[in-house]
ZAZA-243460 format. One line per 3 residues: their letters; for each residue x, y, z of N, C-alpha, C. Coordinates in nm, 2 decimals, padded with zeros to 4 digits. Layout:
A	X Y Z X Y Z X Y Z | ...
# end
This chain:
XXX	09.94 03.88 08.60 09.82 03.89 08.52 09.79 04.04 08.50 | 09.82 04.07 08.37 09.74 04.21 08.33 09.65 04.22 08.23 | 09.59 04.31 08.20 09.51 04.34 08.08 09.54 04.45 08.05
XXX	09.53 04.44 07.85 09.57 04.52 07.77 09.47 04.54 07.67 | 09.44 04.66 07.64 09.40 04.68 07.52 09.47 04.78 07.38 | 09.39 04.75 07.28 09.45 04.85 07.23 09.33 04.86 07.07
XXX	09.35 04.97 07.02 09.29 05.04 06.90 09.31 05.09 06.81 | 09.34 05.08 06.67 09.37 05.11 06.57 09.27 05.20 06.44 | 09.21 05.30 06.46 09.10 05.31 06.35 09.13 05.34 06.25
XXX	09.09 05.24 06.12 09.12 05.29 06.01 09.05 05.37 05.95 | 08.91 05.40 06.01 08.76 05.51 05.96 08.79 05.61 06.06 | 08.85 05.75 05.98 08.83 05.91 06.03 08.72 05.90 06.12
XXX	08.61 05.85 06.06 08.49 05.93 06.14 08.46 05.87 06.27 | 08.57 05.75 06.30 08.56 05.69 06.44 08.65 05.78 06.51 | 08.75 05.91 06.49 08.83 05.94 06.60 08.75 05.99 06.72
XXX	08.64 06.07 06.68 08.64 06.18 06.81 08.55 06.06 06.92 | 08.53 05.96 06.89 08.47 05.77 06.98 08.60 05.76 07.03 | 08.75 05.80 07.00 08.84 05.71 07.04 08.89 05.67 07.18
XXX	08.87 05.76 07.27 08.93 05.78 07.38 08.78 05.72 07.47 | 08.65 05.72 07.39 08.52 05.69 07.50 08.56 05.52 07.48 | 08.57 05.42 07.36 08.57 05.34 07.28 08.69 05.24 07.33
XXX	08.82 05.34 07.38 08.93 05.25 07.45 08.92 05.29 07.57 | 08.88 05.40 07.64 08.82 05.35 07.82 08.75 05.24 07.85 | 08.63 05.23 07.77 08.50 05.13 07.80 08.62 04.98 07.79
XXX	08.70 04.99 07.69 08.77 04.86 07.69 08.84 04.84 07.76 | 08.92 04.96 07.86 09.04 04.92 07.94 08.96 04.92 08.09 | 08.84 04.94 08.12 08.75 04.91 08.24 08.69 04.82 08.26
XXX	08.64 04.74 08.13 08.62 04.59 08.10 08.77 04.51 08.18 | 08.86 04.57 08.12 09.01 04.45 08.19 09.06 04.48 08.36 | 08.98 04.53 08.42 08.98 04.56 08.54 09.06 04.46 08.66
XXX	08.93 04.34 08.62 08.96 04.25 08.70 09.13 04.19 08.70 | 09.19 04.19 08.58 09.30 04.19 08.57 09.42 04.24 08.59 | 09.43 04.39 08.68 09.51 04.46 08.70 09.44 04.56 08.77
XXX	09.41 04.57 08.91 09.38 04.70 08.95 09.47 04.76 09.03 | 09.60 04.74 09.01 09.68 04.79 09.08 09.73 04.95 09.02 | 09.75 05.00 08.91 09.74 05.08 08.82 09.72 05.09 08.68
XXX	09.67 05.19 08.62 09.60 05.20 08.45 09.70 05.30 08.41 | 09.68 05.28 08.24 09.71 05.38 08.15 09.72 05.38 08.07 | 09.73 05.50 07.95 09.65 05.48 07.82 09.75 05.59 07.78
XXX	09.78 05.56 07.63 09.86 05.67 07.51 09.74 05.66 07.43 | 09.72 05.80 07.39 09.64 05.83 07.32 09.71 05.89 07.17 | 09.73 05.88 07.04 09.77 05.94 06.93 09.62 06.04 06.90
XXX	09.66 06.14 06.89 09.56 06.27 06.91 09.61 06.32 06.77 | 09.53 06.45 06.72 09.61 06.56 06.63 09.71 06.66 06.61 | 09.79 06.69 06.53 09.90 06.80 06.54 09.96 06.85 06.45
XXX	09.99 06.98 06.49 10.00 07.13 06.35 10.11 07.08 06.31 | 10.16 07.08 06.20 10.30 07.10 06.17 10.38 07.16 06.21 | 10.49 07.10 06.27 10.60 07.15 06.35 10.60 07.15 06.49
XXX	10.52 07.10 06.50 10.47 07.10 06.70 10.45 07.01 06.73 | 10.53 07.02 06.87 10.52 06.89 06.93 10.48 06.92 07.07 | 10.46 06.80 07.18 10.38 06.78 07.32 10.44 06.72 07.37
XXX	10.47 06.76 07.52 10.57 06.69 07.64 10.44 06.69 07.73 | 10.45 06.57 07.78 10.35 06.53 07.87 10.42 06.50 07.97 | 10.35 06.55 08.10 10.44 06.50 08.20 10.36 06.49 08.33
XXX	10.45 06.49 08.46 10.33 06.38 08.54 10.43 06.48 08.74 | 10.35 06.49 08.81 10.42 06.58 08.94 10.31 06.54 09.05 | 10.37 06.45 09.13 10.30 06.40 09.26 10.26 06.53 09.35
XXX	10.29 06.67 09.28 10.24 06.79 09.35 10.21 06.86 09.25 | 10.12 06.86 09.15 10.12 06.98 09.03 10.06 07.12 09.08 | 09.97 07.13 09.22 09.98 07.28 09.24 10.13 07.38 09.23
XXX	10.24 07.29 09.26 10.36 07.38 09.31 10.45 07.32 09.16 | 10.47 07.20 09.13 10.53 07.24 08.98 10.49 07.28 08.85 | 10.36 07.26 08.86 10.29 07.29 08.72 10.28 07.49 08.69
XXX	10.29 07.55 08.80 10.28 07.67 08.83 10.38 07.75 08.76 | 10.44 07.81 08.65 10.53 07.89 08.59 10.60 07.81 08.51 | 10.55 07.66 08.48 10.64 07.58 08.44 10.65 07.61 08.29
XXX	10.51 07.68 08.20 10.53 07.65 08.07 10.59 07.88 08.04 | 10.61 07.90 08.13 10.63 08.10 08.15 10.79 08.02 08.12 | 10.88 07.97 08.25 11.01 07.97 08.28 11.07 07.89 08.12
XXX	10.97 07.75 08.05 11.05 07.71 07.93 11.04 07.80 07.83 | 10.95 07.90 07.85 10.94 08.01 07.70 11.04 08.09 07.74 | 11.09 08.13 07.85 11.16 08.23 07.86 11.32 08.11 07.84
XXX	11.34 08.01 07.88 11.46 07.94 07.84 11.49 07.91 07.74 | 11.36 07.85 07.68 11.39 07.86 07.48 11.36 07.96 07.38 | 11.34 08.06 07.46 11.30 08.19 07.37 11.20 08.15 07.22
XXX	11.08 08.06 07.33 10.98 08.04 07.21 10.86 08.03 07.31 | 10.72 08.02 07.23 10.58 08.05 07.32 10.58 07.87 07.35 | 10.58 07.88 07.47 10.50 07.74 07.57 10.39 07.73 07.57
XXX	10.32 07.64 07.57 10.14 07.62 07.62 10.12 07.51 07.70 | 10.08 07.54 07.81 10.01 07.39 07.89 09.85 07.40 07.92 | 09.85 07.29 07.90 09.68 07.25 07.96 09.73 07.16 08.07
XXX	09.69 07.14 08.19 09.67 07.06 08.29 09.58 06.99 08.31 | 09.59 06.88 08.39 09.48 06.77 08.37 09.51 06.65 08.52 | 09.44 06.68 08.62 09.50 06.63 08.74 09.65 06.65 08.74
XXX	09.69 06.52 08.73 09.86 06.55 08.77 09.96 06.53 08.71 | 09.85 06.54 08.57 09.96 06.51 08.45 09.95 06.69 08.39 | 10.04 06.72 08.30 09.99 06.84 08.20 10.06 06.84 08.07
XXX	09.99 06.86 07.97 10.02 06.86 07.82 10.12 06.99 07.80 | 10.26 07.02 07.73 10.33 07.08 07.67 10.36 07.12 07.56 | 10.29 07.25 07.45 10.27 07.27 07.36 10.40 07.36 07.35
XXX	10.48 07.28 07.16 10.58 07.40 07.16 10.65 07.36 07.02 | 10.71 07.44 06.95 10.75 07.39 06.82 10.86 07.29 06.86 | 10.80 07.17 06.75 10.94 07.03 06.76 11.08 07.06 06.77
XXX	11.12 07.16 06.71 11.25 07.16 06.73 11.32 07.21 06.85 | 11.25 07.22 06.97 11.28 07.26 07.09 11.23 07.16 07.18 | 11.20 07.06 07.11 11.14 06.95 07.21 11.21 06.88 07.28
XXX	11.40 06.80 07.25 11.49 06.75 07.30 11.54 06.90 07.46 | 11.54 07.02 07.38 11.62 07.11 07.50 11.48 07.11 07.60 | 11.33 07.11 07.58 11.27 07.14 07.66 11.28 07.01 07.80
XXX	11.29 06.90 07.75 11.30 06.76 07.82 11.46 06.81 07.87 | 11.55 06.80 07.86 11.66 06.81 07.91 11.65 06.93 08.04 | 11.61 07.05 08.00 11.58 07.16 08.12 11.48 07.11 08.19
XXX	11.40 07.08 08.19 11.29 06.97 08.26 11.40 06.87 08.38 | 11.43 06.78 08.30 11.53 06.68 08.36 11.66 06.75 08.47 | 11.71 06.84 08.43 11.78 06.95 08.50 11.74 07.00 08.58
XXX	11.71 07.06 08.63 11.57 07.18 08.66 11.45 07.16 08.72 | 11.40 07.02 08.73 11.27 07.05 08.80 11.25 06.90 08.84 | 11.32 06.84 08.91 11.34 06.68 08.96 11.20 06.62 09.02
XXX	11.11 06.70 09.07 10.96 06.69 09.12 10.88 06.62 08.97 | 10.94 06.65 08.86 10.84 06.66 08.72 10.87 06.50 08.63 | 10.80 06.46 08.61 10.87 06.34 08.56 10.82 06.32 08.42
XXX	10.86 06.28 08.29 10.84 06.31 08.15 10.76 06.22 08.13 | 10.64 06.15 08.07 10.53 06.04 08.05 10.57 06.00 07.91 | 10.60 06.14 07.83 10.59 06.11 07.65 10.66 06.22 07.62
XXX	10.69 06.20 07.51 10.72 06.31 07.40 10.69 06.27 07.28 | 10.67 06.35 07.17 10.68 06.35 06.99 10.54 06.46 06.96 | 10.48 06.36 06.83 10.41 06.50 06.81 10.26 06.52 06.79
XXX	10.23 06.36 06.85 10.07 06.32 06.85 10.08 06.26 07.01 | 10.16 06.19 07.04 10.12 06.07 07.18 10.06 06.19 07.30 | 09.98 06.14 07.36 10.00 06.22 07.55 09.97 06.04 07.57
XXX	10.03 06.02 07.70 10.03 05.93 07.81 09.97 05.97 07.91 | 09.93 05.93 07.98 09.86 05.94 08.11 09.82 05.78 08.20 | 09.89 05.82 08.29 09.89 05.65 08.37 09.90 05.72 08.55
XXX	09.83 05.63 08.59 09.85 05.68 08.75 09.83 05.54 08.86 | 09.86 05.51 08.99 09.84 05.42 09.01 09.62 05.44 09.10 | 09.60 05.31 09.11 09.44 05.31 09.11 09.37 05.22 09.00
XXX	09.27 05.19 09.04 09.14 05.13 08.91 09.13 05.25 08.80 | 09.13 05.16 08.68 09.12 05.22 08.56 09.04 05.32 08.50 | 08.90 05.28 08.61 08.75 05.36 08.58 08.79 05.51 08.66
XXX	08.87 05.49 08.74 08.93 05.65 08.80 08.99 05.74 08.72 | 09.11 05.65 08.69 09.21 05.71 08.59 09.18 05.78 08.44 | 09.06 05.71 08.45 08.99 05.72 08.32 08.91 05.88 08.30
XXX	08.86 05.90 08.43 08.75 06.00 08.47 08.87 06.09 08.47 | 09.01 06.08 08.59 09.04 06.20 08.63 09.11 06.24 08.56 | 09.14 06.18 08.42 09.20 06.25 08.32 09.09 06.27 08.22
XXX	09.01 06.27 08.20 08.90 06.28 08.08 08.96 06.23 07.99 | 08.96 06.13 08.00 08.99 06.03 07.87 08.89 06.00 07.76 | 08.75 06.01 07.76 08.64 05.94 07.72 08.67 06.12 07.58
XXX	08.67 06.17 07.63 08.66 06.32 07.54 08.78 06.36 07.47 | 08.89 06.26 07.49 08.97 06.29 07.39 08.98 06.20 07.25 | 09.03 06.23 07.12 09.01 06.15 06.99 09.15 06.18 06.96
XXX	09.13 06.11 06.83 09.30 06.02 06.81 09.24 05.92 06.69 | 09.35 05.91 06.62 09.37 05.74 06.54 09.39 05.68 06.55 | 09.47 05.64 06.70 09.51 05.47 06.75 09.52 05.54 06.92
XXX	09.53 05.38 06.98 09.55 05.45 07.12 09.59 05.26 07.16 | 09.64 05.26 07.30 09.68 05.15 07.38 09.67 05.19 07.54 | 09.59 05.10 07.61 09.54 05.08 07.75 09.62 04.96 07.79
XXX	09.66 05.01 07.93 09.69 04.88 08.04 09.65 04.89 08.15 | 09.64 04.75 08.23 09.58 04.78 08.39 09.65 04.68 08.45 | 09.71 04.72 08.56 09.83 04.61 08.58 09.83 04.54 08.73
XXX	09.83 04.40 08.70 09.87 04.37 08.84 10.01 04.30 08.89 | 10.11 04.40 08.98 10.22 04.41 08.95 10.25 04.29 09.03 | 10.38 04.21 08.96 10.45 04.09 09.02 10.62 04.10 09.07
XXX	10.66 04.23 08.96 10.77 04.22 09.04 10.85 04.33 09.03 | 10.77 04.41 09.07 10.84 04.53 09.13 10.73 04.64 09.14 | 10.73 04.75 09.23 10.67 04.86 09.33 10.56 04.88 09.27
XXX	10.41 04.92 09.26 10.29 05.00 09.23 10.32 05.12 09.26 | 10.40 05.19 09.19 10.39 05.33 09.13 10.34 05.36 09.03 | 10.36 05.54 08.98 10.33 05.56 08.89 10.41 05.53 08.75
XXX	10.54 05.56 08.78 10.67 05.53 08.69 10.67 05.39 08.63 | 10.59 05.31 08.74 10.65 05.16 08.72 10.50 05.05 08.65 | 10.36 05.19 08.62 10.26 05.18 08.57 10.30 05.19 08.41
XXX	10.17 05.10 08.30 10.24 05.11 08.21 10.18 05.24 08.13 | 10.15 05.31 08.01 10.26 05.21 07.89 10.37 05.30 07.91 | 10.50 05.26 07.87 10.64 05.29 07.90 10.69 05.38 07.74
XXX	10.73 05.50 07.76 10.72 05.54 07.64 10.91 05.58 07.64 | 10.97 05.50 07.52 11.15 05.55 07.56 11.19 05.62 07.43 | 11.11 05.65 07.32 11.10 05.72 07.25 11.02 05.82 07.15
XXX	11.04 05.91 07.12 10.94 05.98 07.06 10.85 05.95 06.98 | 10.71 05.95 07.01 10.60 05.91 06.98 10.56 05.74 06.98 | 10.66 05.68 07.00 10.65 05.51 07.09 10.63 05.48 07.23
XXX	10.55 05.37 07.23 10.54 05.31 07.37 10.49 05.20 07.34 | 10.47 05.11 07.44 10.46 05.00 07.48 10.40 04.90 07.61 | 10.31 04.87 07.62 10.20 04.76 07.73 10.28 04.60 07.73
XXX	10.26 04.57 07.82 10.30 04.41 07.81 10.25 04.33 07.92 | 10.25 04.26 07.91 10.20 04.10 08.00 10.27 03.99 07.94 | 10.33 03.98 08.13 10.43 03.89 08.13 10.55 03.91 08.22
XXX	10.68 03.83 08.10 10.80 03.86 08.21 10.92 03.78 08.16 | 10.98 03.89 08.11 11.13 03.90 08.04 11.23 03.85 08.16 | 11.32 03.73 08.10 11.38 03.69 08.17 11.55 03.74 08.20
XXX	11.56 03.80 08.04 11.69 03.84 08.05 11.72 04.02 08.02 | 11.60 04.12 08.05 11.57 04.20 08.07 11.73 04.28 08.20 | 11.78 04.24 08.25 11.89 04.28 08.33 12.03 04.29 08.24
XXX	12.05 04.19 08.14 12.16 04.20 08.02 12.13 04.28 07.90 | 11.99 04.30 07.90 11.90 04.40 07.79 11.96 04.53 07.85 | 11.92 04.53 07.96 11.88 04.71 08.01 12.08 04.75 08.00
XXX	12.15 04.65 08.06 12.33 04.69 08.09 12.34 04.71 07.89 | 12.29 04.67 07.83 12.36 04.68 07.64 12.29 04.81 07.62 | 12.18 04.83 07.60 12.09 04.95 07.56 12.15 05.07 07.67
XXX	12.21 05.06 07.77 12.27 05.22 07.84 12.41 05.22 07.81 | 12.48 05.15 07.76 12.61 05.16 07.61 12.55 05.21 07.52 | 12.43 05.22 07.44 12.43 05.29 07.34 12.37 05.43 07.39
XXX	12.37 05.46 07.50 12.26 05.58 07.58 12.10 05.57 07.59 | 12.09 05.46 07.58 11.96 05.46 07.63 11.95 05.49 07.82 | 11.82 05.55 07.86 11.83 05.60 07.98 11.69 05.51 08.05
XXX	11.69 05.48 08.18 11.59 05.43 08.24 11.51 05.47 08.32 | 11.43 05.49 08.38 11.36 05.57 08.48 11.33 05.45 08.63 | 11.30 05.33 08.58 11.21 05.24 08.67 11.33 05.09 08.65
XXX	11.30 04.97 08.74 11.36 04.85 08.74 11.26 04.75 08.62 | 11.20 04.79 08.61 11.06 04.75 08.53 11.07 04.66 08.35 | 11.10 04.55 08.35 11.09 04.49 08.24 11.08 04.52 08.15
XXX	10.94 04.56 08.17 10.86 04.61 08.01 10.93 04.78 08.02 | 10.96 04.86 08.04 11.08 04.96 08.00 11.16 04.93 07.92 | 11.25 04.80 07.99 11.35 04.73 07.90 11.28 04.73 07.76
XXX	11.19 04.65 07.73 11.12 04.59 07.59 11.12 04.74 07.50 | 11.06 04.80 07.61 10.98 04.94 07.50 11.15 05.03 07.40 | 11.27 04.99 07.54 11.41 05.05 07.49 11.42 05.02 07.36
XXX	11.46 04.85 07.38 11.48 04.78 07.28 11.45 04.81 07.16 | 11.28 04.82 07.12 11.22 04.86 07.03 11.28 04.99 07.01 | 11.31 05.07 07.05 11.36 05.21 07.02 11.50 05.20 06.97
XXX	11.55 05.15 07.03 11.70 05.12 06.98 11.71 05.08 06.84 | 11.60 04.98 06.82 11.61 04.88 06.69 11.53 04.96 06.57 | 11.43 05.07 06.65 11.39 05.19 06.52 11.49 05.31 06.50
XXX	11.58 05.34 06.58 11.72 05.41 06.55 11.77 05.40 06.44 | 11.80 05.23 06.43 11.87 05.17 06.32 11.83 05.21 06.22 | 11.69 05.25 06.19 11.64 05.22 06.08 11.51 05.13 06.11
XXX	11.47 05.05 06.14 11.40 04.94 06.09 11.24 05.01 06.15 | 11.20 04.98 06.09 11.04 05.02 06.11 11.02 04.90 06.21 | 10.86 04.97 06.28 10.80 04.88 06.42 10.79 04.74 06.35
XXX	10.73 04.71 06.25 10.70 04.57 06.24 10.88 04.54 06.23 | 10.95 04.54 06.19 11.04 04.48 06.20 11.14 04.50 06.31 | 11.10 04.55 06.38 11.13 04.60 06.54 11.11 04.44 06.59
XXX	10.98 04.44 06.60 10.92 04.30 06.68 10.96 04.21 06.61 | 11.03 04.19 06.49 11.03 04.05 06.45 11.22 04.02 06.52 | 11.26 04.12 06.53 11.38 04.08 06.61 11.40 04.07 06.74
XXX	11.24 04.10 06.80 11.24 04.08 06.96 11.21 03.94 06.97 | 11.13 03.86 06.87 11.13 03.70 06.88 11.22 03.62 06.93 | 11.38 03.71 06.85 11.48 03.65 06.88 11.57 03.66 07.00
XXX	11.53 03.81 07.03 11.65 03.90 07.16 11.57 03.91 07.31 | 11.44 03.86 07.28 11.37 03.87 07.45 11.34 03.73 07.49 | 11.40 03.71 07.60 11.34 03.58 07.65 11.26 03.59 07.70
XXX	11.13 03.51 07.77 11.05 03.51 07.85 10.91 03.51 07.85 | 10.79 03.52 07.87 10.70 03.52 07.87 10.65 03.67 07.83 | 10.58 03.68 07.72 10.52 03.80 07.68 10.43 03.85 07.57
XXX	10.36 03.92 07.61 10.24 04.00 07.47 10.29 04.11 07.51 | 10.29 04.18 07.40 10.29 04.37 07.36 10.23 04.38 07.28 | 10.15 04.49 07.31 10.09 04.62 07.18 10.18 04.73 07.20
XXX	10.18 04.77 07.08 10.35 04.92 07.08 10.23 04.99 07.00 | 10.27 05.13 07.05 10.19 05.26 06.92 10.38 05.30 06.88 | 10.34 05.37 06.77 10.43 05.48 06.71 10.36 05.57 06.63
XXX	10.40 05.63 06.62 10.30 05.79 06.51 10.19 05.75 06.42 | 10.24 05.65 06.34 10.16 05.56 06.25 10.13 05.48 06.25 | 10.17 05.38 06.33 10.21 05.22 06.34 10.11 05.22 06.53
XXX	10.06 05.07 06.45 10.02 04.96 06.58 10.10 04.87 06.56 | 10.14 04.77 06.67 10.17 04.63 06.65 10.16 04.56 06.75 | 10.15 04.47 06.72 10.13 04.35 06.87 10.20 04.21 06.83
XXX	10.28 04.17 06.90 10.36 04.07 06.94 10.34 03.95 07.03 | 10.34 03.83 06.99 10.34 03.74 07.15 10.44 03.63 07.16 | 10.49 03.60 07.23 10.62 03.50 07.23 10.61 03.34 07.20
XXX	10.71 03.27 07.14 10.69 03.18 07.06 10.59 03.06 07.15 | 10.56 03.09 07.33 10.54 02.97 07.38 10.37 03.03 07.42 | 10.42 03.16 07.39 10.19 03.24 07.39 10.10 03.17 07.48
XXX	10.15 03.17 07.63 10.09 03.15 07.71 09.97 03.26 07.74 | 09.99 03.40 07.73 09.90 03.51 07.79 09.82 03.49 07.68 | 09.70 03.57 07.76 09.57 03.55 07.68 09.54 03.70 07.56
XXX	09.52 03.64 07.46 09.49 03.79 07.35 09.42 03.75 07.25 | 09.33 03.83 07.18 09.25 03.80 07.11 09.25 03.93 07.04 | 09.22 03.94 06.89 09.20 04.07 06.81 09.08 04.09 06.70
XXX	09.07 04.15 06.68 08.94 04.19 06.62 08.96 04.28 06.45 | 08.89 04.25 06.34 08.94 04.35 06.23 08.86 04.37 06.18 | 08.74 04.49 06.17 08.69 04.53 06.05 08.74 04.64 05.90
XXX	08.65 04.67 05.85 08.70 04.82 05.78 08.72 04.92 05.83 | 08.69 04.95 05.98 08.72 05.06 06.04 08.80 05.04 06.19 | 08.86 04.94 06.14 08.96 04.96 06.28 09.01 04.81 06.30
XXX	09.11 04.81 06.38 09.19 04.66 06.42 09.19 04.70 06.61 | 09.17 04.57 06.65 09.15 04.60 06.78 09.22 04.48 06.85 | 09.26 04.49 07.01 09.30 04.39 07.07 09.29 04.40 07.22
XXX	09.27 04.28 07.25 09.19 04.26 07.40 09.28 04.16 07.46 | 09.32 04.13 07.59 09.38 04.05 07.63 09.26 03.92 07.64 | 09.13 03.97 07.64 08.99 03.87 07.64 08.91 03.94 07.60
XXX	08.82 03.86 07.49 08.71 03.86 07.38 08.61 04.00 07.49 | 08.58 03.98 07.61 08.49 04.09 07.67 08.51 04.23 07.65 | 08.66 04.26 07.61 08.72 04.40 07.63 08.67 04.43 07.49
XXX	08.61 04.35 07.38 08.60 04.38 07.25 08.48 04.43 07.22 | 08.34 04.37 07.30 08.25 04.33 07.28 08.14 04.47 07.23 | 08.20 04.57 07.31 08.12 04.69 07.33 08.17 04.78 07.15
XXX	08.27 04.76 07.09 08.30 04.78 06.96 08.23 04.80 06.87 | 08.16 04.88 06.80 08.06 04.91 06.63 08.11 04.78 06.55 | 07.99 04.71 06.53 08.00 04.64 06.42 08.11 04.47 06.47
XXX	08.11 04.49 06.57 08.21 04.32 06.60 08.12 04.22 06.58 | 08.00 04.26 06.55 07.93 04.09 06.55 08.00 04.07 06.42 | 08.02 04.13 06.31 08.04 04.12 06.19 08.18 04.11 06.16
XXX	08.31 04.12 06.27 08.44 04.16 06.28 08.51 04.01 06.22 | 08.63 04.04 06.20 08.71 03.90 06.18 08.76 03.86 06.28 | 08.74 03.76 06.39 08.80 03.76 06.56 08.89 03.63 06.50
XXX	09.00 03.61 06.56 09.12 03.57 06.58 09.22 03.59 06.69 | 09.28 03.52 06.75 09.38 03.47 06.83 09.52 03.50 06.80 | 09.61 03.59 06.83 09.75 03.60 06.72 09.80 03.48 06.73
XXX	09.87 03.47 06.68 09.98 03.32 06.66 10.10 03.37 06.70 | 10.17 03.25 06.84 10.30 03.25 06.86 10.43 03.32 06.75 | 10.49 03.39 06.85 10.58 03.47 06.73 10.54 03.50 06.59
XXX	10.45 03.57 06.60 10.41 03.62 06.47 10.38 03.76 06.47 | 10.44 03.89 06.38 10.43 03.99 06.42 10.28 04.03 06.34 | 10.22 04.11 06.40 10.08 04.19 06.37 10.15 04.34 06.32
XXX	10.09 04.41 06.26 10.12 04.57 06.19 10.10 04.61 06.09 | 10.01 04.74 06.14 09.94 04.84 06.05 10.01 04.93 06.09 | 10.00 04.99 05.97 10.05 05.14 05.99 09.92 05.24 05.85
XXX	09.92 05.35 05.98 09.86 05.47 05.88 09.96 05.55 05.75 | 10.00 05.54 05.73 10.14 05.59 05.66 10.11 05.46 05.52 | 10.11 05.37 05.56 10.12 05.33 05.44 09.98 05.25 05.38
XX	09.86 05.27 05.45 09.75 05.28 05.43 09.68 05.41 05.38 | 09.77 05.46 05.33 09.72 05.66 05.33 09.68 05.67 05.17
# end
């Protein structure tokens, strides 16, 4: 049993609400996962620049020269902001693959949360209402964002193994539930080089989805091929740069409910996480339907 939320605004003038507006909702889902929280946030960004977010069970001693030694390795200007024990990595996109690879090389204490050119991640293990505080979540804004709080069933309460699971640039992924054939997923997707960090299911899922936007296919049509290729019990909300979407399996046992006005599309694993929202007395509330894929995208709402 976990709880998920997630947020889509289609009204500008709800961003700089975004990060106070999906805390209040991912602390509502408490009772359902207090084992660890986390939240992707889609924030703003300059042209050409992108953010490595990352995460160091000691950031006094790695976070310390970390963004001096990548300027001097990519012979371009680094920026970090730190933030407990995660820290943001500011740096033109096209050094973003060699920054993660010297990272990966180079500093095995540091572990990568996100990359692309709007997402930061932040997840830790603890209640949500902490996680929430010790990253200042409530003060950051964004267009879309996705919360989870998890209570873990089959495998470790870490941080790695906390969601949302991000295996490509500017994607990730929350879920509730449990993939059954997630062990013949993960052995096909590291033939094509996909890489894994955790034993963790929903990793698998989030691969998948990555693998199948590789191809080509945009998120909604991502999920309409997971109907077919994931067995097992499951709900997902996925971000991507532009794109929300939420998915639930043909037999939609987990609980989810969504919400739609003119200024935003929302989803709650339960009606409570909604309630505190602008304007839901007036919202369209609905239940997704088994195998049915949900998606908006900013991109083609523009």
């Amino acid at each position: 049993m976990c709880g998920i939320v997630g947020l889509f605004l289609k009204d500008e003038a709800l961003e700089p609400l975004l990060g106070t507006l999906l805390s209040d909702m991912l602390v509502t889902m408490t009772d359902r996962g207090p084992d660890s929280a986390g939240i992707a946030i889609y924030g703003n960004h300059s042209t050409g620049n992108a953010k490595l977010t990352v995460q160091s069970s000691k950031p006094a001693e790695d976070f310390v020269g970390l963004a001096d030694q990548l300027s001097v390795q990519l012979g371009v200007a680094v920026g970090i902001e730190q933030k407990s024990t995660h820290a943001v990595l500011g740096l033109p996109g096209a050094n973003l693959e060699a920054a993660r690879d010297w990272i990966t090389a180079n500093r095995s204490g540091i572990r990568i949360m996100s990359a692309g050119e709007t997402i930061e991640i932040y997840k830790e293990t603890g209640l949500p209402r902490d996680v929430v505080s010790r990253f200042g979540i409530r003060a950051m804004s964004g267009s879309h964002g996705i919360g989870h709080t998890r209570m873990a069933t089959e495998s470790a309460v870490t941080t790695l193994g906390a969601h949302p699971f991000s295996t490509g640039a500017d994607q990730c992924l929350v879920h509730n539930g449990s993939l059954s054939n997630h062990n013949n997923l993960r052995r096909e997707l590291r033939r094509i080089g996909m890489t894994f960090e955790t034993e963790n299911d929903s990793e698998v899922a989030a691969a998948y989805l990555t693998a199948e936007m590789a191809r080509g296919k945009n998120l909604g049509e991502a999920l309409g091929g997971a109907v077919e290729d994931l067995d097992g019990f499951f709900t997902f909300v996925v971000g991507t740069k532009s794109g929300f979407g939420v998915l639930r399996d043909p037999i939609a046992c987990k609980p989810a409910v969504m919400a739609e006005t003119d200024q935003y599309v929302a989803f709650g694993s339960e009606y409570r996480a909604l309630v505190g929202l602008p304007g839901i007395e007036t919202a369209r509330i609905w239940e997704p339907e088994p195998a049915t894929v949900y998606f908006w995208d900013h991109e083609k709402t523009a």
